[in-house]
Structure formats: C-alpha cells, structure tokens
N, C-alpha and C positions, 0 to 999 in steps of 0.2 A: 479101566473099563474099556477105552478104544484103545485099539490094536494100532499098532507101529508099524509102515509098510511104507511105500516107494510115494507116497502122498505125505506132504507136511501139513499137516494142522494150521500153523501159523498161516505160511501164505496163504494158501486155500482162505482163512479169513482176513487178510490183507487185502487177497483178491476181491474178496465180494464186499468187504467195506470200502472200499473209491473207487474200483469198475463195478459195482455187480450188475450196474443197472445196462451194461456192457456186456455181460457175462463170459467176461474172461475168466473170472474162478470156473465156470463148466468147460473151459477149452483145458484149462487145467486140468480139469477133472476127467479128461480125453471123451466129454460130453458133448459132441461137435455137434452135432444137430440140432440141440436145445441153448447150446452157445450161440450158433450164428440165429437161432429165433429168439433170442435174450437180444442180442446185437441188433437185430430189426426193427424189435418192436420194443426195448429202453424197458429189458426184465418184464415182458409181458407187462408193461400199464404200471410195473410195481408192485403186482402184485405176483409174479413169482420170484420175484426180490426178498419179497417178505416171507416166500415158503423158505427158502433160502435159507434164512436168517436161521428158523425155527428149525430146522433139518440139517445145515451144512455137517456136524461131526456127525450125527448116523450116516449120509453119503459119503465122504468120505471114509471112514469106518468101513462101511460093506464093500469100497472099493480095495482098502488095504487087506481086509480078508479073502475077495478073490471071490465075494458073491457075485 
C-alpha cells in the first residue's frame, strides 16, 4: 500500500515516538518550518502530535511518491 522511497517508515516513527513533541520526525521529513514550530511550541500543545500519530505513513507516503 505505501510506497518505498528515500524516507524510512521506521524511523520516521521512532522519530515521532520520543521526539515528536520536538519534531524532529518533521526535520526528517525535510518539514522545516513546522519542525522548528513543533520545537517551540512542544508539537503545537500536543496536539499536532496527535495529528502526527494519525497521518505519519500517508506524510511520508506522499513524500516518497514525490507529491
């Protein structure tokens, strides 16, 4: 179902389970500008943590397909 491309699956969820409230999974994700507002404000409150959760493989997904 998701596509295989320059993005790991794994880490990417490594990332966002013990940083994400960091968002270093989004610097991963070459998401820099919602990384460093993840990194300011501790995953928006937590709650873009928890979009995260629920979205991480379609993001990365539409990253390895090149949307």
């Amino acid at each position: 179902k998701y596509h295989a491309g320059p993005l790991d699956y794994t880490v990417a969820w490594i990332l966002l389970t013990f940083l994400g409230f960091l968002g270093i999974h989004r610097f991963y994700m070459g998401k820099v500008i919602t990384g460093l507002i993840y990194l300011l404000t501790g995953g928006l409150l937590g709650l873009g943590w928890l979009y995260d959760l629920w979205t991480l493989n379609e993001q990365v997904d539409a990253i390895n397909r090149g949307v």
